[in-house]
Structure formats: C-alpha cells, structure tokens
C-alpha positions in Angstrom: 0.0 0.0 0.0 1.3 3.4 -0.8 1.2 6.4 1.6 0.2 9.8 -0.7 2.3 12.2 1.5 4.9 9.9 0.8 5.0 8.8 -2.9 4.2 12.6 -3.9 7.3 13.9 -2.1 9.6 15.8 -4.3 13.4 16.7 -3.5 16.0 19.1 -4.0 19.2 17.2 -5.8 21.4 20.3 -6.0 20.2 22.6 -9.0 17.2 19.8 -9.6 14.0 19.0 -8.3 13.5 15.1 -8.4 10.8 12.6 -7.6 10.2 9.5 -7.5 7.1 7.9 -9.3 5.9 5.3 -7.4 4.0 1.5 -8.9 1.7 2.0 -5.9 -0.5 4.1 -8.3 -0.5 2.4 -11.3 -3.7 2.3 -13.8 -2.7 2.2 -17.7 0.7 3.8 -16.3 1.3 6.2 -13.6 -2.7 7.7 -12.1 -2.9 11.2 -13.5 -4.3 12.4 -10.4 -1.1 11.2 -8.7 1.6 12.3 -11.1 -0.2 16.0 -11.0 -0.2 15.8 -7.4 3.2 15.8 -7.5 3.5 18.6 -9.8 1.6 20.5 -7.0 4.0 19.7 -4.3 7.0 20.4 -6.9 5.4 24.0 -6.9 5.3 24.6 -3.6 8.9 24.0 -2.7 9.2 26.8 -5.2 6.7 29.3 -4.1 7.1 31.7 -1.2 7.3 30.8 2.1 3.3 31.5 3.8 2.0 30.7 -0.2 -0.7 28.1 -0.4 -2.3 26.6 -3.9 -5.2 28.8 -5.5 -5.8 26.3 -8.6 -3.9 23.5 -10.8 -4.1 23.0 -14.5 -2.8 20.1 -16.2 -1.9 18.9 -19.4 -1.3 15.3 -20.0 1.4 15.4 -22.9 2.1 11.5 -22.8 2.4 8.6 -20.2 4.5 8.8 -17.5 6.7 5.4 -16.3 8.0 4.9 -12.8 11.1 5.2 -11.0 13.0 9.0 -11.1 11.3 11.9 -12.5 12.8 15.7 -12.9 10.6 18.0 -12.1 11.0 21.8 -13.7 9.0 24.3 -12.0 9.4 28.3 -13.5 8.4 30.9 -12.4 5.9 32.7 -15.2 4.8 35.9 -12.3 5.7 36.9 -9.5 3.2 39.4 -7.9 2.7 40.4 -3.8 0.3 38.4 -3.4 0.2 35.6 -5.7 3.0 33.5 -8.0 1.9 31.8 -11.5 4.6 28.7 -11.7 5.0 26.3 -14.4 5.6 22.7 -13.7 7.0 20.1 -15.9 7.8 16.3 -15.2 10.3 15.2 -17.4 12.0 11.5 -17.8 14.6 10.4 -20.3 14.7 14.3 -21.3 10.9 14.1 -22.3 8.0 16.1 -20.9 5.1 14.2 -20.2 3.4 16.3 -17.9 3.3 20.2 -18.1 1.3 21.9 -15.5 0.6 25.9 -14.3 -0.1 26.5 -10.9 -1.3 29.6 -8.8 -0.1 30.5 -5.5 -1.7 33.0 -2.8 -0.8 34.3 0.3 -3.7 36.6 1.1 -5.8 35.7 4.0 -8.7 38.7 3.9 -11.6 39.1 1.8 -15.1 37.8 1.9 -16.0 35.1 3.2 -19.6 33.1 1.7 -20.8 29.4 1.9 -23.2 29.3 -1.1 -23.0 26.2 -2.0 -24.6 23.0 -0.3 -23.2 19.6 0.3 -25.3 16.7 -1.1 -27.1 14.5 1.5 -25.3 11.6 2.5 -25.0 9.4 5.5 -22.1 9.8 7.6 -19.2 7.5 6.6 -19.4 5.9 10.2 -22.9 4.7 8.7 -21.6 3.1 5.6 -19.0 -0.4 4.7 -16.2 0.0 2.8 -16.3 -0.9 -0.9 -13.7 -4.2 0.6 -16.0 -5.2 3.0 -19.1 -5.1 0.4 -17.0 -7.7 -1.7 -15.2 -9.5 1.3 -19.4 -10.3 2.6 -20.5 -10.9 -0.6 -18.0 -13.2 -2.2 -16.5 -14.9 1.0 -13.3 -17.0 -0.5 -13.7 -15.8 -3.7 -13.7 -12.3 -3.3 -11.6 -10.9 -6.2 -8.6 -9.2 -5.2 -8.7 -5.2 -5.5 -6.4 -3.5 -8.5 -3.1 -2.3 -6.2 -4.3 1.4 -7.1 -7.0 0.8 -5.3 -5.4 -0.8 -2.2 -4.0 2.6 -1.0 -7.8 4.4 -1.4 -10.8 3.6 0.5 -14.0 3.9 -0.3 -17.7 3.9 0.9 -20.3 3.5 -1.3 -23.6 5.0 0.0 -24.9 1.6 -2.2 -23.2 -1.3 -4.0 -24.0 -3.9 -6.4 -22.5 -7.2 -6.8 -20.0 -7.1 -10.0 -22.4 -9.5 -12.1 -25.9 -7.6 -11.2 -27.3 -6.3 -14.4 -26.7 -2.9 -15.5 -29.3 -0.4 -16.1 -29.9 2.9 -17.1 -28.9 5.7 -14.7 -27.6 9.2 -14.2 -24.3 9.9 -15.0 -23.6 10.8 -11.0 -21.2 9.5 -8.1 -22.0 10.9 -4.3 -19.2 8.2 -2.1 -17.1 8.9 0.5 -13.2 8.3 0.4 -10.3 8.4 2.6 -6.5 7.5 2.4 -5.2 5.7 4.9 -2.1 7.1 6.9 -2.1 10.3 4.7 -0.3 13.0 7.0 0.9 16.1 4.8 2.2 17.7 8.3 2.1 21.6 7.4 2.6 21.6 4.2 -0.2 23.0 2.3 0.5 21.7 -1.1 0.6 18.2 0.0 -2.8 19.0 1.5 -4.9 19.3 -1.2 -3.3 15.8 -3.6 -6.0 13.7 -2.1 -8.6 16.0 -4.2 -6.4 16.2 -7.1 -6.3 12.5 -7.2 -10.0 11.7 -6.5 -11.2 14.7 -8.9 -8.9 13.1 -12.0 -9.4 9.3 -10.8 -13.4 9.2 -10.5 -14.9 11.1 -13.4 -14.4 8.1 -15.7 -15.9 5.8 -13.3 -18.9 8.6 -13.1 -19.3 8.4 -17.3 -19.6 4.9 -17.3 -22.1 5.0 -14.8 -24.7 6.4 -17.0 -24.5 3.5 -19.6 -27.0 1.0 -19.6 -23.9 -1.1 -21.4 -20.3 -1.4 -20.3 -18.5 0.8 -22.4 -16.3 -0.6 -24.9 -13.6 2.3 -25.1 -11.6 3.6 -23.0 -11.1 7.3 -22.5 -7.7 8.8 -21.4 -7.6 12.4 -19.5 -6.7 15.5 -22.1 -6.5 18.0 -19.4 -7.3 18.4 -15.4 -8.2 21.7 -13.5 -8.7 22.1 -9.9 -9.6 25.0 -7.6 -8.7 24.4 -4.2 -11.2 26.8 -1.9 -10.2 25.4 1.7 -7.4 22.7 3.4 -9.2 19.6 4.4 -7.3 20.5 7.8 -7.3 17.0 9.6 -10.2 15.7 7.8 -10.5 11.9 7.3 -13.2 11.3 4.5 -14.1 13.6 1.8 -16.8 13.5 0.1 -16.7 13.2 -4.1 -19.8 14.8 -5.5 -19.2 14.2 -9.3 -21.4 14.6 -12.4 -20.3 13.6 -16.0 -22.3 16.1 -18.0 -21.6 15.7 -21.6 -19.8 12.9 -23.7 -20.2 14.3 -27.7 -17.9 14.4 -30.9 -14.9 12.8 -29.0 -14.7 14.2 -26.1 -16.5 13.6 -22.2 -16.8 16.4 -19.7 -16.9 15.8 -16.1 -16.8 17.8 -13.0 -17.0 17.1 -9.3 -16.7 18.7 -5.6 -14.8 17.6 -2.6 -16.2 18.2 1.0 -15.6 17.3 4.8 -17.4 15.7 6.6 -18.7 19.0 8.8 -19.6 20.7 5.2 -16.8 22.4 4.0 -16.3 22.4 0.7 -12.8 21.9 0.0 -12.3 21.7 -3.9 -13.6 22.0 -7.3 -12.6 20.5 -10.4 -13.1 19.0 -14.0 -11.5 17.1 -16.6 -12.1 16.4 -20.4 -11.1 13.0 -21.5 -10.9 12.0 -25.3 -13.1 8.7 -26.7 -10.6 6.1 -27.9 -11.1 3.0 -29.0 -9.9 -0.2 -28.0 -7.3 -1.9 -30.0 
C-alpha cells in the first residue's frame, strides 16, 4: 500500500528538483491524479514561504513510467500576493506532464458558503467498498487493482459485479479516505487527495450512466482544480461528481470535494478523449 504524502514527495538534488514515481499508483501507467499531485508539491517547494495553492491545470502530454522523474518548475509571475509557476515532469529528457499553478498568500476578503453539500449518510454509517465484496463473495472475493489498495471507499450503495446494468444518471456521491495520509504543514501536499480523487473518478462517473459497459476507453486530455479550503485534519471527503456531456470525441466531467462537517474543500473537472480499443 502506498502512503500519498509519501509517494508525492519531491526533493532538491542540487540545481534539480527530483521525484520519484511510485508502482503504488499504477492504472494504464502512472494515475494522473497522482503524477499532478506531484506537480503540486513540486510547486510549492518553489513558491514563497506562507504561499498556499489557488488552482492546478494540467496537461497530459504522454504517459509517464516509474522510478525518477525531474521536475522543472518556473516561475511565469511573480506578484505580492500571488505566484503563476509552471511545472513540468520530465523523464529520459521528455516532458510528459506540463502543469501551471497559482499561489496565494492573502488571508482577507469575503467570506460566503453558497454552495450546499449533497445529503449523505455519515461515513461511520456506511461499509467500505472491501468489505461489500469481502461479505459478498467470502473466499472468492476478487482481489482489489493495487491502485486501489491505498484508497478507501464507501459507497452509499453497492451492487455485486455481475448484477445487471441499467440505465442511470451519470452521478457519483461516495465517501473516500486514504489511509495514513499526513501532509504535516505543508499546504501543497494537503490538497493531492482531491487532485487524485477529482482526475481518478470522473471516468468511473461516465460509465455510470451507460445501460452497457463501455467498450472504449477514455484517457484524460487535461485536469483543472480550484482548491477553496485545506481539508485540515479531515478523514473522508466527500466526491460529489457529475459527468455532464460525452459528444464528438470528447466527455466532460466535473465534481466537488467536502468534509465531513460541510466544508467544501475543492472544485474541479477534466475532459477525456473517446478512444477506442485496439
């Protein structure tokens, strides 16, 4: 099992900034979500001291593979009050990720809570996706993908694999946590859970709303998060995710991230392009 804090931990190696990419996190190569997380953290060890991430936009440019990654962050602006840095992760002298990311230091302003936090039981309430299979299938309960083995998840319901699929909305509302994650006080490392979970899930939320099992797959263009407040201590966040569009090539999703006392802590969305098997 990985530990997030840990496998998104970027160094100083004299003049270079180094990682290193971690199998913990594979699906179809390095997870998106996790390689841009560490394009977040590579950011901060640039930005001012007291700066904290505004917002992350990502390009994928290829796959990543594993093991040592350089990671070139430059400064693009350099106001009072907020940095624009740009983030690349190169391997073998080849960028496959290139990222921009705003920094603030500005505590003042207004303060509002518009928005409301969907209804959902308490994850104290709920089993763990595991447990779900573990009851269901006894012996043969399939083993998870290793991804997966450093997430956990509670469904607020779940089918057994081979229950027919129907016809529903394109929606996910379930409750996730990573076990051991402690980014200390370091508010970069803070907000990679919701970069992951934002880039991971809205694939799983398009393929929700087909009555068949899609028979494509549908890699991540691009990924954009704002990040409103620091889940400060908070176990399980809430994924609030729609998939709103899927049309000449490309599906849209979006979702929200929240604490368990309401907070919401960020916002993002992600186009992915239709390919087809081979």
């Amino acid at each position: 099992m990985g530990l997030l804090h840990v496998d998104t931990q970027v160094s100083r190696q004299g003049d270079r900034l180094v990682a290193d990419v971690s199998r913990d996190w594979e699906v179809w190569g390095p997870n998106g979500g996790y390689v841009s997380a560490i394009a977040l953290r590579a950011a901060g060890l640039v930005a001012p001291p007291g700066h904290r991430p505004a917002s992350l936009s990502v390009q994928y440019v290829s796959v990543g593979g594993f093991g040592e990654t350089e990671c070139r962050v430059t400064p693009v602006k350099q106001g009072r009050s907020a940095w624009l840095l740009n983030v690349e992760l190169i391997q073998q002298e080849k960028v496959f990720l290139q990222a921009q990311v705003w920094s603030v230091a500005r505590d003042d302003g207004p303060e509002t809570a518009e928005a409301e936090m969907p209804d959902a039981p308490p994850p104290a309430a709920l089993k763990t996706f595991r447990q779900h299979v573990v009851e269901h299938y006894g012996d043969a309960a399939p083993e998870p993908h290793v991804f997966w083995t450093n997430i956990d998840v509670k469904p607020l319901s779940w089918q057994p694999f081979e229950a027919p699929r129907t016809a529903r909305p394109a929606t996910l509302v379930e409750w996730f946590n990573f076990p051991g994650f402690d980014p200390g006080d370091d508010a970069f490392a803070a907000f990679a859970p919701a970069v992951v979970l934002i880039d991971t899930l809205l694939w799983p939320t398009h393929h929700r709303g087909r009555a068949q099992a899609p028979d494509y797959i549908a890699p991540s263009l691009d990924l954009t998060v704002w990040f409103h407040e620091p889940p400060r201590g908070a176990q399980w966040l809430l994924l609030d995710a729609v998939s709103d569009t899927a049309r000449a090539g490309l599906i849209h999703g979006r979702g929200r991230l929240w604490t368990e006392d309401g907070r919401l802590v960020a916002t993002g969305g992600s186009n992915l392009i239709y390919t087809p098997k081979r």
